[in-house]
N, C-alpha and C positions, 0 to 999 in steps of 0.2 A: 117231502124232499127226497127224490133218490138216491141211493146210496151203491155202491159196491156190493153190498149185505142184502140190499134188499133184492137187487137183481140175480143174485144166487139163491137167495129163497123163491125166485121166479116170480116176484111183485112186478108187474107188468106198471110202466108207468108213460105217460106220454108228455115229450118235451117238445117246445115250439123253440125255432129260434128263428133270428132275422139277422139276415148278411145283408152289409150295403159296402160296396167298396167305395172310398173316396183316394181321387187321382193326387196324388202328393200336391202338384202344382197348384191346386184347387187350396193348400194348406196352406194360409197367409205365414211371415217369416217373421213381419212385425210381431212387439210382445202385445200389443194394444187390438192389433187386428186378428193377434193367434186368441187370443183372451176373448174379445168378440166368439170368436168362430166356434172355439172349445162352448160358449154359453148356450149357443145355439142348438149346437150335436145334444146337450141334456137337455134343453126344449125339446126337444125331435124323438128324444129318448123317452119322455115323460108324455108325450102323444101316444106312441105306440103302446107304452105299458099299458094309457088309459084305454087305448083300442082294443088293446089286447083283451084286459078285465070286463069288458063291457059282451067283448063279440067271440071270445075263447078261441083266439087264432088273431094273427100278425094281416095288415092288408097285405094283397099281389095274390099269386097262385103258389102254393106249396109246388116244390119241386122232389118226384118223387126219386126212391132212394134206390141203388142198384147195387143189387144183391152180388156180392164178387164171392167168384169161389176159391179165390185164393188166400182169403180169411182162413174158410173154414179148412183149408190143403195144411196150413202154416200151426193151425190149433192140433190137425193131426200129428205134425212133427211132432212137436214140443210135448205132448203127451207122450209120443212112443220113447223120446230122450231121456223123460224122466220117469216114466214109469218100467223100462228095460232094468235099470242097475236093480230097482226097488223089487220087480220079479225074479230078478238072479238070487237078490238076497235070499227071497222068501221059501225060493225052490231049494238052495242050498241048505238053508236051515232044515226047511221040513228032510230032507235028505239026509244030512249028517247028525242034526242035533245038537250040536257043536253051541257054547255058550256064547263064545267068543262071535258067532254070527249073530247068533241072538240079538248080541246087545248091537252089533253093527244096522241088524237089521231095525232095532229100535231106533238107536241113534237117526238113521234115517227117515224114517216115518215123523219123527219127534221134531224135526229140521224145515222138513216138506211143512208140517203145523203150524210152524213157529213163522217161518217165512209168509204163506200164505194168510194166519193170519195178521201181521204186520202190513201186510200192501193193503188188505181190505181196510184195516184202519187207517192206510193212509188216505188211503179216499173219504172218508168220511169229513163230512161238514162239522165245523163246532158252532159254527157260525152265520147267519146267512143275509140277505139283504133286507132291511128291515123299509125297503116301499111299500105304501101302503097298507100298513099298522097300525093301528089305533093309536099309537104312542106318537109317531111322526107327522100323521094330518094337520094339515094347515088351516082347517075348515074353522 
């Protein structure tokens, strides 16, 4: 399963997905005709998955991905943002010596840690879809 964690360790992994949009109109209003329709879509869900397992890729043509350089413009900011204060600290420390930076410039580093790793654990899974498990088979 990938994770946040894994993709910072550079664990290369490759995800399929399937879009299909359906037109609101198309969504019955009745609860008997919505109940119908909703049983249907996990038929149609449970095809694919089984298409999926069999053939390692969703039917149709993948549609390829485009590469935007304004990801990678916007990943520049945000590094120069937070790493300016954290090189001020570091130069002023080594400069004066001064304890009181010291412990600023800890403080900070300790914070950047603390924070980062917090979001990678937020991404993490505890839990995941248990299709297709020896435990759920219907067979």
């Amino acid at each position: 399963m990938p994770s946040t964690r894994s993709m910072l360790y550079g664990q290369h992994t490759k995800i399929d997905l399937y879009f299909r949009r359906i037109d609101r109109k198309a969504i019955p209003k009745e609860k008997e005709e919505l109940s119908d329709f909703i049983v249907q879509m996990f038929r149609e869900k449970d095809k694919l998955l089984d298409y999926h397992k069999t053939h390692k890729c969703f039917p149709g043509s993948p549609l390829p991905l485009a590469k935007r350089k304004r990801s990678l413009y916007l990943v520049h900011v945000w590094v120069l943002i937070s790493l300016l204060p954290a090189t001020w600290l570091g130069y002023l420390m080594l400069l004066k010596g001064d304890l009181r930076i010291l412990g600023g410039f800890s403080v900070v580093i300790l914070l950047v840690l603390f924070a980062a790793n917090k979001i990678i654990n937020m991404a993490s899974l505890s839990s995941s879809s248990t299709y297709g498990t020896e435990k759920y088979k219907t067979s």
